[in-house]
KEMILUM-773790 format. One record per residue: residue number from 1; residue in three letters; z, x, y of N, C-alpha, C in turn. Coordinates in pm, 1 decimal. Each point is the difference from the previous one (the first is absolute). Layout:
N
   guke   dose        npz        npx        npy       capz       capx       capy        cpz        cpx        cpy
    NUM    ala          Z          X          Y          Z          X          Y          Z          X          Y
...
***
This chain:
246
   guke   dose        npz        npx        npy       capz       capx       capy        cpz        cpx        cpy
      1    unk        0.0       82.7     -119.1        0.0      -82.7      119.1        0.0       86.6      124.7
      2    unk      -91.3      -43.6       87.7       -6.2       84.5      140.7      201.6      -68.2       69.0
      3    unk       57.3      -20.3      -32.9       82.3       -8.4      102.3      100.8      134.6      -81.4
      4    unk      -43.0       70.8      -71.7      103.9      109.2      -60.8      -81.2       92.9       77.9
      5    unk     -156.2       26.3       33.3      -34.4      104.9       62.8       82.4       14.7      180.3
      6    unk       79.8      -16.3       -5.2      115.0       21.5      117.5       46.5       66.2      -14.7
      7    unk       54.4       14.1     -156.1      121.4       85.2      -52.8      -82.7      169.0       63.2
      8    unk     -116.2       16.2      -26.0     -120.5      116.0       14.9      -49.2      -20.6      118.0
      9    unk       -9.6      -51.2      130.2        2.2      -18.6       65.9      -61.5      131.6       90.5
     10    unk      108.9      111.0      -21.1       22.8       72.7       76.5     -175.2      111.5      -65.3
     11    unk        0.3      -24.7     -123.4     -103.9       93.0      -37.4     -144.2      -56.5      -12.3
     12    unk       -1.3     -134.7       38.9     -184.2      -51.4       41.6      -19.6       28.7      125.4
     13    unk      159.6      -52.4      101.1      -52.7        3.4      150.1      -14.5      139.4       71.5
     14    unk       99.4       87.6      -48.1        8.1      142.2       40.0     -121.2       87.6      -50.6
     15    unk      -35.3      -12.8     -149.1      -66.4       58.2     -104.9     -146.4      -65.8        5.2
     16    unk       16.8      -55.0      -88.7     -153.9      -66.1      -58.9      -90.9      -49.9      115.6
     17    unk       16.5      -53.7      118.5      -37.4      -57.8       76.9      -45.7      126.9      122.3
     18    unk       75.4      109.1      -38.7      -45.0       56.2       99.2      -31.5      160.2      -12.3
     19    unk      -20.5       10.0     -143.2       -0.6      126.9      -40.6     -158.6       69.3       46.5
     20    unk      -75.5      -80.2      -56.9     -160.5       36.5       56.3      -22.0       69.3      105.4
     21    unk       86.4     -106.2       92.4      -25.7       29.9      139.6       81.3      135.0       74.3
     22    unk      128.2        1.0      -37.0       70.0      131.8      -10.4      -19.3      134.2      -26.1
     23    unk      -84.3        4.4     -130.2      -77.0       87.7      -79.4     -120.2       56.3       93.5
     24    unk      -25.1      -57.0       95.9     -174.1       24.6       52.6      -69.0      -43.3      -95.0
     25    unk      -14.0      -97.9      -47.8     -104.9       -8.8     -117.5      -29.1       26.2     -126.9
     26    unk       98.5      110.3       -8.9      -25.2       63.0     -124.0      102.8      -67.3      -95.2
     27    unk      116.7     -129.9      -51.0       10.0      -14.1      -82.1       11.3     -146.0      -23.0
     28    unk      -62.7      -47.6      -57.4      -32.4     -162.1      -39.5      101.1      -48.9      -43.5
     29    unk       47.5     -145.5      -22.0       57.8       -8.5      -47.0      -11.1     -161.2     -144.0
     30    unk     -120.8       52.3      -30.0      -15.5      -91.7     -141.7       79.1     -121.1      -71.1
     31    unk       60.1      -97.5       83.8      115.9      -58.4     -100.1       -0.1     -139.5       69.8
     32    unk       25.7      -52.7     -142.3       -8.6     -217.3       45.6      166.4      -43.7      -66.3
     33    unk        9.6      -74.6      117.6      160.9      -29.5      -12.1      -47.5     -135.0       -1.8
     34    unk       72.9      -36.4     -190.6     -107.3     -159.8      -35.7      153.3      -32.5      -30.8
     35    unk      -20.1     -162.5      102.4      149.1      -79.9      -91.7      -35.0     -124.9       50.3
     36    unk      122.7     -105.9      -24.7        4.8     -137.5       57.4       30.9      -31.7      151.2
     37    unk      -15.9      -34.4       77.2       24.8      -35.5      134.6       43.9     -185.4       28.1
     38    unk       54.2       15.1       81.1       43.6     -141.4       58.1       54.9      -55.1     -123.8
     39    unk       33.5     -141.6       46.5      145.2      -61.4      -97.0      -94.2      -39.6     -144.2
     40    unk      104.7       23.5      -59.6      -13.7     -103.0     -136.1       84.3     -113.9      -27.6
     41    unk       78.1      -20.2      -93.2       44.2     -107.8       14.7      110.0      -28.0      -44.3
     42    unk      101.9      -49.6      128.8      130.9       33.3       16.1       64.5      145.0      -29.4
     43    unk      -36.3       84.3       67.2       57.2      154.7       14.3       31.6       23.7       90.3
     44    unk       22.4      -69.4       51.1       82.1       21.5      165.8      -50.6       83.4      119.2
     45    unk       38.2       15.4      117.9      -86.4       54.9       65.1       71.1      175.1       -3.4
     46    unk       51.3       32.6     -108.3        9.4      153.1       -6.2     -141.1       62.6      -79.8
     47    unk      -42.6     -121.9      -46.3     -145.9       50.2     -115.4     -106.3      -84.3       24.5
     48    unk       -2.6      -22.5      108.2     -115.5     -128.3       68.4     -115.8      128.6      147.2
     49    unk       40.5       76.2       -5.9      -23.1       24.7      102.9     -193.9       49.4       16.7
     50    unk      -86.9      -87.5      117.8     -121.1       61.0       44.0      -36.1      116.8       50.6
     51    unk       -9.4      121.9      -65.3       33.5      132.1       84.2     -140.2       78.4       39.2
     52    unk     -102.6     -120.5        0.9     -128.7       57.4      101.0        3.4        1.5      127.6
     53    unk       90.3      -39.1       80.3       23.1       42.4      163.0       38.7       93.1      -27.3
     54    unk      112.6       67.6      -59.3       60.2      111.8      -15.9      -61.6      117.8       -2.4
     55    unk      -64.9       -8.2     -108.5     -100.6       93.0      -31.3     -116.2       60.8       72.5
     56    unk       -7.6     -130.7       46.8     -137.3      -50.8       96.1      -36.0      117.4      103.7
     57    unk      150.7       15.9       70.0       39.7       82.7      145.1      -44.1       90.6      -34.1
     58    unk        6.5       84.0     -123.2      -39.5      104.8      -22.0     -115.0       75.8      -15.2
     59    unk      -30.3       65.5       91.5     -167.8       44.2      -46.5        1.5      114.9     -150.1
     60    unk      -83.3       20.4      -71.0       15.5       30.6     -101.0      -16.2      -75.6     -106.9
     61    unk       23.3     -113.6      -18.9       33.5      -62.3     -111.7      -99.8     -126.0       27.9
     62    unk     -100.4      -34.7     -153.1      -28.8      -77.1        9.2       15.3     -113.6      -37.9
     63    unk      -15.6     -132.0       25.3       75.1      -77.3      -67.9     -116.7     -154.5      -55.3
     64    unk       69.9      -15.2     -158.6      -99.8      -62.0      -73.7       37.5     -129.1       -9.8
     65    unk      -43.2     -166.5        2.1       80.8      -75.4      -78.1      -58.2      -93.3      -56.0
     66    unk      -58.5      -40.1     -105.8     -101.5      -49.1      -51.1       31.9     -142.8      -39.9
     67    unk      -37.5      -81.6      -37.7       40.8     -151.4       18.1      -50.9      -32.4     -117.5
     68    unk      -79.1       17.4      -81.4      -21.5       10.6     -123.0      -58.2      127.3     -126.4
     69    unk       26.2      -10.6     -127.3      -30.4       49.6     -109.0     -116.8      128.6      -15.1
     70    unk     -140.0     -147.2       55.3     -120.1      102.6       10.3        5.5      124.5      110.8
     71    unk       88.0      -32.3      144.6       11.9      104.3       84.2       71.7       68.9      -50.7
     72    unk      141.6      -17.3      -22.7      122.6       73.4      -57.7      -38.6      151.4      -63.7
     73    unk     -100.8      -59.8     -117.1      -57.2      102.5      -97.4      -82.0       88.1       70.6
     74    unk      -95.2      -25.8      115.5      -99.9       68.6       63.4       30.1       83.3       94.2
     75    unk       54.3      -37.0       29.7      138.0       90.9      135.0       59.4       61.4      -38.8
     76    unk       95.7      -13.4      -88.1       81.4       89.9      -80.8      -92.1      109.1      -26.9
     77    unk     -105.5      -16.9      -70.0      -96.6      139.6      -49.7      -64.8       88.0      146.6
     78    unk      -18.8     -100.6      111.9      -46.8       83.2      107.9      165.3       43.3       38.9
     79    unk       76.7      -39.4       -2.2      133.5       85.6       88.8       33.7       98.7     -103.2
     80    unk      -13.8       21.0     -110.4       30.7      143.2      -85.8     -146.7      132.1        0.4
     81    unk     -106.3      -73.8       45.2      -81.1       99.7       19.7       -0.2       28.9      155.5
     82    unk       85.3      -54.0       89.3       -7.3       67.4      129.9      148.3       97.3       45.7
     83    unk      -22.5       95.2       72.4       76.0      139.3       32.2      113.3      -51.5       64.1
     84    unk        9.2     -129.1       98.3       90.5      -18.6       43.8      116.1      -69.5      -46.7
     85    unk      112.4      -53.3       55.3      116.3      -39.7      -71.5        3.6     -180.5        6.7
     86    unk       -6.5      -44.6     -113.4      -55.0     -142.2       24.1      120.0      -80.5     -115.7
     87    unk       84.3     -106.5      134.0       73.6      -98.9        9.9      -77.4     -147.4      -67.1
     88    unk       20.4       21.4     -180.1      -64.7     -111.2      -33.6       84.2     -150.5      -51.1
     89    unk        2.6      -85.3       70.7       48.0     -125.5       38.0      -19.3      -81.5     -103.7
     90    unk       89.0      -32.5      -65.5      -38.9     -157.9     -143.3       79.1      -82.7       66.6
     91    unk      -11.2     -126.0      -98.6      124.3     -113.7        9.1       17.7      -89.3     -116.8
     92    unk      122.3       73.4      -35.4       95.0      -32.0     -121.4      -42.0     -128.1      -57.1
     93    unk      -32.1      -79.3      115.6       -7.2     -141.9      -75.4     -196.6      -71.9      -11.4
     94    unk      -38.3      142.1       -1.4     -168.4      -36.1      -44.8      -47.6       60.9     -101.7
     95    unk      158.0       51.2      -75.2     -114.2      132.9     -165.4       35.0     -108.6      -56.2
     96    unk      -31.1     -101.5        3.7      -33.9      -61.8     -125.4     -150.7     -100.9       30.4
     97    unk      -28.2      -22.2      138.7     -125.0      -11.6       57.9     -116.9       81.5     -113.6
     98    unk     -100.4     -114.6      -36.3     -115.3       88.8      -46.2     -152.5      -13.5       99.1
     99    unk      -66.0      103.2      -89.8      -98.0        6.8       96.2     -164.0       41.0      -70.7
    100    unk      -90.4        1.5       35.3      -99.5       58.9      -65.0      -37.5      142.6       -3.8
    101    unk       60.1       65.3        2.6       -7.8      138.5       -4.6      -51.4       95.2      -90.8
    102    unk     -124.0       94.3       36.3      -85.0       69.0      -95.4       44.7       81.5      -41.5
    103    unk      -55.3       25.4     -123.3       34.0      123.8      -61.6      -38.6      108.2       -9.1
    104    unk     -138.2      -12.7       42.2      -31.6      166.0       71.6       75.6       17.5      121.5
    105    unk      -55.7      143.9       21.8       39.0       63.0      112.3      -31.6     -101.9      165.1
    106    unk       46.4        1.6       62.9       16.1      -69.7      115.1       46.9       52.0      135.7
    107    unk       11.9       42.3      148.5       77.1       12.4       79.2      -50.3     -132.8      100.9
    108    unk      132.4      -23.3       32.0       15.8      -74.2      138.5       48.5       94.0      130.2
    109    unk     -111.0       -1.3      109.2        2.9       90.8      121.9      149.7      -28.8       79.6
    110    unk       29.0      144.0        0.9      163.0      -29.6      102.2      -71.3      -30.2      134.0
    111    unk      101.8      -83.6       97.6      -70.0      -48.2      114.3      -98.0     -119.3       42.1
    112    unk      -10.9      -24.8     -126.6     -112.5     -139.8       68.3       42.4     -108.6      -64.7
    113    unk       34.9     -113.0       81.5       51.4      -89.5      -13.5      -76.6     -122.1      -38.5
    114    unk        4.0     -113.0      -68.8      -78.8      -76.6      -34.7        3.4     -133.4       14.8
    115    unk     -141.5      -64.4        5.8       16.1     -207.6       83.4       39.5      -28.1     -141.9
    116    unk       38.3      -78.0      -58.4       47.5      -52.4     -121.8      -10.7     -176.7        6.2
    117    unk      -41.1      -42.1      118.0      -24.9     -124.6       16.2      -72.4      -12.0      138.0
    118    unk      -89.8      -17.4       28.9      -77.8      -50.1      114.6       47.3     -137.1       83.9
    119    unk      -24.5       56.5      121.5       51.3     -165.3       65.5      -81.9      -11.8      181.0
    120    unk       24.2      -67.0       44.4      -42.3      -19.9      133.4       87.9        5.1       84.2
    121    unk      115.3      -73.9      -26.1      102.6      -51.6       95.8       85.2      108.1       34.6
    122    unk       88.8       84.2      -87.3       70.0       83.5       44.5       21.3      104.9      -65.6
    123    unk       69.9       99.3        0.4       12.7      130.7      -87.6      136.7       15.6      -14.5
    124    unk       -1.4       27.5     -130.2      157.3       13.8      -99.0      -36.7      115.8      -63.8
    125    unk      123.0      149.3       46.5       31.1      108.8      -34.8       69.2       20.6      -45.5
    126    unk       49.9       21.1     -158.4       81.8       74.3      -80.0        6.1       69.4     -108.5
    127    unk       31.4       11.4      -51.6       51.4      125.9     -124.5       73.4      -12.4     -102.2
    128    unk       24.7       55.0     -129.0       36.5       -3.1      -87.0       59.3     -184.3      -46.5
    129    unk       88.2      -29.4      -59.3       60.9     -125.1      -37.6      -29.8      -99.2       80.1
    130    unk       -4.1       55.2      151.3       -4.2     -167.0      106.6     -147.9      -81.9        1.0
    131    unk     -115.0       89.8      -68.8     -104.6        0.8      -15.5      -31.0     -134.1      -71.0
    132    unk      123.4      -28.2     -126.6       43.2     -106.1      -64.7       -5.0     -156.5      100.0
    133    unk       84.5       50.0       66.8       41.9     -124.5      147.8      -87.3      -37.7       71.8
    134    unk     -117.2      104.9       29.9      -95.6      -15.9      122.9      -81.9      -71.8      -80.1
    135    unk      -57.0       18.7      -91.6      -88.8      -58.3     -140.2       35.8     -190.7        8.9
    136    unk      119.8       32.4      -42.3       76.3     -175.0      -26.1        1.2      -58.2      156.5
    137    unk       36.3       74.5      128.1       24.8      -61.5       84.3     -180.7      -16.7       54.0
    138    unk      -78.7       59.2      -24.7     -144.7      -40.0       33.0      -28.2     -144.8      -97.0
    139    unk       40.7       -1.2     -144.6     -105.0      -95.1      -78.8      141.1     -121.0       85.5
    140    unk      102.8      -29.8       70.8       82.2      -98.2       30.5     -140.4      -11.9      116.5
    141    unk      -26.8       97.1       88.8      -55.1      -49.4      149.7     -149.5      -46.2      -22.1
    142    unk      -56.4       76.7     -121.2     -152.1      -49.1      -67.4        4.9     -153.1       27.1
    143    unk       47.6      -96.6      -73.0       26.8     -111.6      -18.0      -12.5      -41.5      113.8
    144    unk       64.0       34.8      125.9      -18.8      -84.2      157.7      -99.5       30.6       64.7
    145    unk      -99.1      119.4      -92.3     -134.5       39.1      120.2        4.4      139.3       66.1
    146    unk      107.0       53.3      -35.4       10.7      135.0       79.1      -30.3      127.3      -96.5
    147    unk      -71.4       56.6       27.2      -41.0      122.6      -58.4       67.4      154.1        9.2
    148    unk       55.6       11.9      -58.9       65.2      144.0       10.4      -24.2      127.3      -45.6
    149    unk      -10.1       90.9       92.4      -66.7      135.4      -82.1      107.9       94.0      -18.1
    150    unk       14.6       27.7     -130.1      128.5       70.1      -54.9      -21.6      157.6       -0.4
    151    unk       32.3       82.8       56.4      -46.8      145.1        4.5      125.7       92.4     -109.5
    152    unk      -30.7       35.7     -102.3      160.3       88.1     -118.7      -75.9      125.3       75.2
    153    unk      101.1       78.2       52.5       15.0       80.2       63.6      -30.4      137.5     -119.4
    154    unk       85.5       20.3      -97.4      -22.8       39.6     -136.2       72.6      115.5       70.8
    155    unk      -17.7       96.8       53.0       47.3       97.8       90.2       56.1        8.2      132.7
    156    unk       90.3       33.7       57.7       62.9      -22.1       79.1       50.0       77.4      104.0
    157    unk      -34.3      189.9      -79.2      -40.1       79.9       76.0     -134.4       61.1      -60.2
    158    unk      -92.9      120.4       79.5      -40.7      -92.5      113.9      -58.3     -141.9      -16.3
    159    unk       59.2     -106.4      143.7      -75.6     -130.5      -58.5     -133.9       10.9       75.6
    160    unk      -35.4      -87.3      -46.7     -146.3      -35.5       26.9      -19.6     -122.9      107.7
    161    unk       -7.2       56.9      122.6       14.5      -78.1      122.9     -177.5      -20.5        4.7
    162    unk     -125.3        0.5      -66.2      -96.9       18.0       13.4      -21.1     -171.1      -78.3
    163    unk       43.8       -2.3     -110.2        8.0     -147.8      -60.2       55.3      -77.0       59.6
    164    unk      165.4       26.4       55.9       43.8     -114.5       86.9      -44.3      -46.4      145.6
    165    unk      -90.2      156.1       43.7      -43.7      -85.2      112.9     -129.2     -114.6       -2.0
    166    unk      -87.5       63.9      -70.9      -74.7      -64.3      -15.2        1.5     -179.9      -81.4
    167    unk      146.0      -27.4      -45.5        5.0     -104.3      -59.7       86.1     -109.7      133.3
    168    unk       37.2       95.6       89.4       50.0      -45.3      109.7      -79.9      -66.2      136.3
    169    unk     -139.7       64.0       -7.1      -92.1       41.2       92.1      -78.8     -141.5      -50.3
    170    unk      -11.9      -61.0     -131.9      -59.9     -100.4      -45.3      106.2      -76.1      -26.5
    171    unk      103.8      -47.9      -22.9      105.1      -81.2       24.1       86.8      -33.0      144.4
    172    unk       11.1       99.7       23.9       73.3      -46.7      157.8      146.9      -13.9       -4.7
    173    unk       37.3       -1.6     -151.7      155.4      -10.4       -4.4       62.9       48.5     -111.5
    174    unk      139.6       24.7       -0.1       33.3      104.2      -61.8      159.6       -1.4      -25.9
    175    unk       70.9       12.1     -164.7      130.7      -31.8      -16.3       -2.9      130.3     -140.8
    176    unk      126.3       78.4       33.3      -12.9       72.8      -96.8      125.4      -50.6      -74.0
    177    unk       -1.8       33.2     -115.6      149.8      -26.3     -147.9       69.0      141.8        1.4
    178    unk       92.7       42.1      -58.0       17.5       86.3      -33.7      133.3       -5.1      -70.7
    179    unk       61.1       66.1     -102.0      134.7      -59.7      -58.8      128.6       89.8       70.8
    180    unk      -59.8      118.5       66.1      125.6       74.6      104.6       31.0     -126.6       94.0
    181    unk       90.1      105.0       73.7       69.6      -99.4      112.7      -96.5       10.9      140.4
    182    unk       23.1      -52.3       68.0      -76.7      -41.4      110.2       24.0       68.6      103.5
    183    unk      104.2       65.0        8.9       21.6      129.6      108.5      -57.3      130.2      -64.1
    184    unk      -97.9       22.1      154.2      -66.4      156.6      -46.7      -62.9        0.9     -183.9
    185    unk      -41.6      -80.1      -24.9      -88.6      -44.1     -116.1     -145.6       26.0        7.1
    186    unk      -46.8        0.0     -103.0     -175.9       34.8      -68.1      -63.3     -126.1      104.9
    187    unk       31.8      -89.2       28.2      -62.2     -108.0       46.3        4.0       20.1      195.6
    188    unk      112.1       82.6       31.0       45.8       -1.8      154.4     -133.5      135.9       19.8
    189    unk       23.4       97.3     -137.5     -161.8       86.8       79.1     -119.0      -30.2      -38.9
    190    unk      -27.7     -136.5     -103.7     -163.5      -13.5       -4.2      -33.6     -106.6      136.6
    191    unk      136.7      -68.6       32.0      -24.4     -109.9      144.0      -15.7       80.8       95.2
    192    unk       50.7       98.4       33.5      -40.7      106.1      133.4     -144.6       82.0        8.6
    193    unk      -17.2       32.4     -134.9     -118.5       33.0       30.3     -141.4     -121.8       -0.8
    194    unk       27.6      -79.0      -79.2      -71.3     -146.5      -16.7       -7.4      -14.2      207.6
    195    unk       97.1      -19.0       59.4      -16.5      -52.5      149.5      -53.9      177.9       77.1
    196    unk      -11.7       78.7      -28.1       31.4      113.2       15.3     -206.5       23.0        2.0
    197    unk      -83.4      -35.4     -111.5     -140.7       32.7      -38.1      -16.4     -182.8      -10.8
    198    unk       20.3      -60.5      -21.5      -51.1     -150.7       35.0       95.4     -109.5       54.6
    199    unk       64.0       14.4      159.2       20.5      -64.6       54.6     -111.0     -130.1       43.2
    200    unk     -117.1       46.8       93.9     -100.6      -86.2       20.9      -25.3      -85.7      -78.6
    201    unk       12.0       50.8     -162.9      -20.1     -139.1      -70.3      121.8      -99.9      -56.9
    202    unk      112.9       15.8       55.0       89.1      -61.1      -81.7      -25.3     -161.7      161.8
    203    unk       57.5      -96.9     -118.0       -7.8     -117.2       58.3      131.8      -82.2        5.1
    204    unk       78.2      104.3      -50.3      169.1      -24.0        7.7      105.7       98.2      -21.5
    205    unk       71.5      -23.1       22.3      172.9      152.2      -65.9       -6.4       33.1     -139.9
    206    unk       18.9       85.3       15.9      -46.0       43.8     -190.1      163.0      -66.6      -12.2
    207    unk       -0.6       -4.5     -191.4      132.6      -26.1      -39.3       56.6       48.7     -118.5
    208    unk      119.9      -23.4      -63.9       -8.2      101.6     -104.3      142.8      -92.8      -66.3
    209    unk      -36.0       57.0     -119.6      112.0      -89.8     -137.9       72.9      109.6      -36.5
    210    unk       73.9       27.8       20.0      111.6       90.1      -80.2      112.9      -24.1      -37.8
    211    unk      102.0      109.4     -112.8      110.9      -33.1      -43.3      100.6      -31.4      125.9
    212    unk       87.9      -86.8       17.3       51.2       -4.7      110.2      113.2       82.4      -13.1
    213    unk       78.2        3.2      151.3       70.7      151.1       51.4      124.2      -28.7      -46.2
    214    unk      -20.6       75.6     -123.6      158.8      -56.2     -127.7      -29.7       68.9      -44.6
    215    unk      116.1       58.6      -70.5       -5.7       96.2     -131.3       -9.5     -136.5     -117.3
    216    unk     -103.1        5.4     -107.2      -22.7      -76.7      -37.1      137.0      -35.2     -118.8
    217    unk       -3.8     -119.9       53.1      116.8     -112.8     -114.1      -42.7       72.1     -146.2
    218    unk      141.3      -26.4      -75.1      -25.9      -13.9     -167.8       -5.6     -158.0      -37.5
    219    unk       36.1     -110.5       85.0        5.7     -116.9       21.8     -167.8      -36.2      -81.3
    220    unk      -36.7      -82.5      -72.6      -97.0      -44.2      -31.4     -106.6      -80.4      103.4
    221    unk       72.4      -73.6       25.6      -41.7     -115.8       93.9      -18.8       88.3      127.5
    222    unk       84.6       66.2       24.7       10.3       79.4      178.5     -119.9       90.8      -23.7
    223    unk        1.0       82.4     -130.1     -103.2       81.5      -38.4     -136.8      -48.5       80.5
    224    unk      -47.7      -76.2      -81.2     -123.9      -77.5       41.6      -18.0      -52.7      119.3
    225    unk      101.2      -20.3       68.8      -44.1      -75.0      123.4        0.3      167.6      102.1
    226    unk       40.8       81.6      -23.4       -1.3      116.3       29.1     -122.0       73.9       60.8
    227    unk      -42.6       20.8     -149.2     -157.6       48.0       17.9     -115.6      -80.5      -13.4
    228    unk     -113.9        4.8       70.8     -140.6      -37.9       10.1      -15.6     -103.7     -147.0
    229    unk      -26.0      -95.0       85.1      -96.7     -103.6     -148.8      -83.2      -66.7       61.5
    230    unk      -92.5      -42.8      -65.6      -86.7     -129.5       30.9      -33.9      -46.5      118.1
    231    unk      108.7      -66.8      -17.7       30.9     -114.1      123.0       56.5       40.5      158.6
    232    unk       57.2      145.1      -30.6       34.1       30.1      126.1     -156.7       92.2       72.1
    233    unk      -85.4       26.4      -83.6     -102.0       56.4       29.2     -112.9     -115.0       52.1
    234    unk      -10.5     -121.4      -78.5      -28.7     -131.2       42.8       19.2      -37.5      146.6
    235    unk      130.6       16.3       29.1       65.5      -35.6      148.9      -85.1       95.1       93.7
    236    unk       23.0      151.9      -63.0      -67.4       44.3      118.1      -91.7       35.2       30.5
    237    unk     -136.6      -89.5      -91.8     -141.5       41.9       49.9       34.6     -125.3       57.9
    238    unk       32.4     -127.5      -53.4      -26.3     -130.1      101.6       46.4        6.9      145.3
    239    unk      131.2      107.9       49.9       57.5       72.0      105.6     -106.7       40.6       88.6
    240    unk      -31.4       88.6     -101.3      -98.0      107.8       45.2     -197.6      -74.4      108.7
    241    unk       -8.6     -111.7     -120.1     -116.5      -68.3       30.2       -5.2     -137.2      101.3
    242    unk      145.2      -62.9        4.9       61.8      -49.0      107.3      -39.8       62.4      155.2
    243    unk       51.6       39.5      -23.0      -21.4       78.7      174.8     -125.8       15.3       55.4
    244    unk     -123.3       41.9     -132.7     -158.9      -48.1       69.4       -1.8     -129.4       31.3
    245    unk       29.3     -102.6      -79.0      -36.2     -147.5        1.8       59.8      -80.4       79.7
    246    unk      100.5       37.2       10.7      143.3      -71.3      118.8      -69.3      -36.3      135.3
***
């Protein structure tokens, strides 16, 4: 579980992250730090924790998080054949998720992020597990007429601001998920740069679904109402698409 890589703490952020660069160049540092991220279920928030902001800050380190099986496998093989030190992201509660996944050889490109659902109306950005939510909370808004274009980020460093703008630039609006917390979060720097390279086209306030500012409950019920689902992602494209129509 990534919430024990704390205990080591001192030797990714000091070390691994910055040895390359220390070195002048001359020593790589080859290595994928693969575990579970964000909550599972009922582990309280000592073993719940989203630690891609964390990481994030850091230059050096790249960071992976794949939302399903077929990526999982493809990424994984590109982050062990690359030199740098790569932060690879699961979630505990999707290895049992299947998928179509080949059995030859395969890579999935670090860095490029992918549409996974086409839409008109607005653009939905996320990553690993919430990918789940944005999916369910599109086929809820399908039904009323609204089209949603779901962007899985798949990678998270570097992201790929080249896909989201352009899904922004043809939508006009824009709500990212993410299962961290909402302060200084994955979602507070894809919205800055989103207004940052396509202000002119936004047609409202960007918005964003995150775990809320709690150390997350072992509470079942509190659990869930906690972090990102469905329906709270529901609220805030209709939020979000409100404010054109109003």
């Amino acid at each position: 579980s990534f919430n024990f890589s704390f205990v080591a703490f001192d030797q990714l952020v000091s070390n691994a992250c910055k040895t390359y660069y220390m070195s002048g160049n001359r020593f790589k540092v080859p290595i994928v730090f693969r575990g579970p991220n964000g909550a599972a279920a009922q582990v309280s928030c000592q073993h719940s924790h989203a630690v891609e902001a964390i990481y994030g800050n850091l230059p050096g380190f790249i960071i992976i998080a794949p939302s399903n099986a077929y990526d999982a496998k493809g990424l994984l093989k590109a982050a062990i054949r690359n030199n740098n030190p790569v932060i690879f992201l699961e979630n505990e509660l999707q290895y049992g998720a299947k998928d179509e996944v080949p059995v030859e050889e395969y890579l999935v490109p670090i860095g490029k992020a992918k549409v996974i659902k086409e839409g008109k109306h607005i653009t939905l950005i996320s990553y690993s597990r919430m990918i789940d939510h944005c999916l369910a909370a599109a086929h809820m808004l399908e039904k009323r007429g609204i089209e949603v274009e779901i962007i899985d980020l798949r990678t998270i460093k570097p992201l790929d601001m080249g896909a989201i703008c352009n899904s922004v630039r043809k939508t006009h609006f824009a709500v990212m998920v993410e299962e961290g917390h909402i302060f200084a979060g994955i979602s507070a720097e894809i919205g800055f740069q989103i207004q940052e390279q396509c202000f002119d086209f936004l047609d409202a306030p960007l918005a964003r679904v995150c775990q809320k500012e709690t150390p997350l409950p072992y509470n079942k019920i509190l659990e869930k109402e906690s972090q990102p689902n469905p329906q709270r992602i529901v609220d805030a494209i209709e939020k979000t698409l409100y404010v054109r129509n109003k």
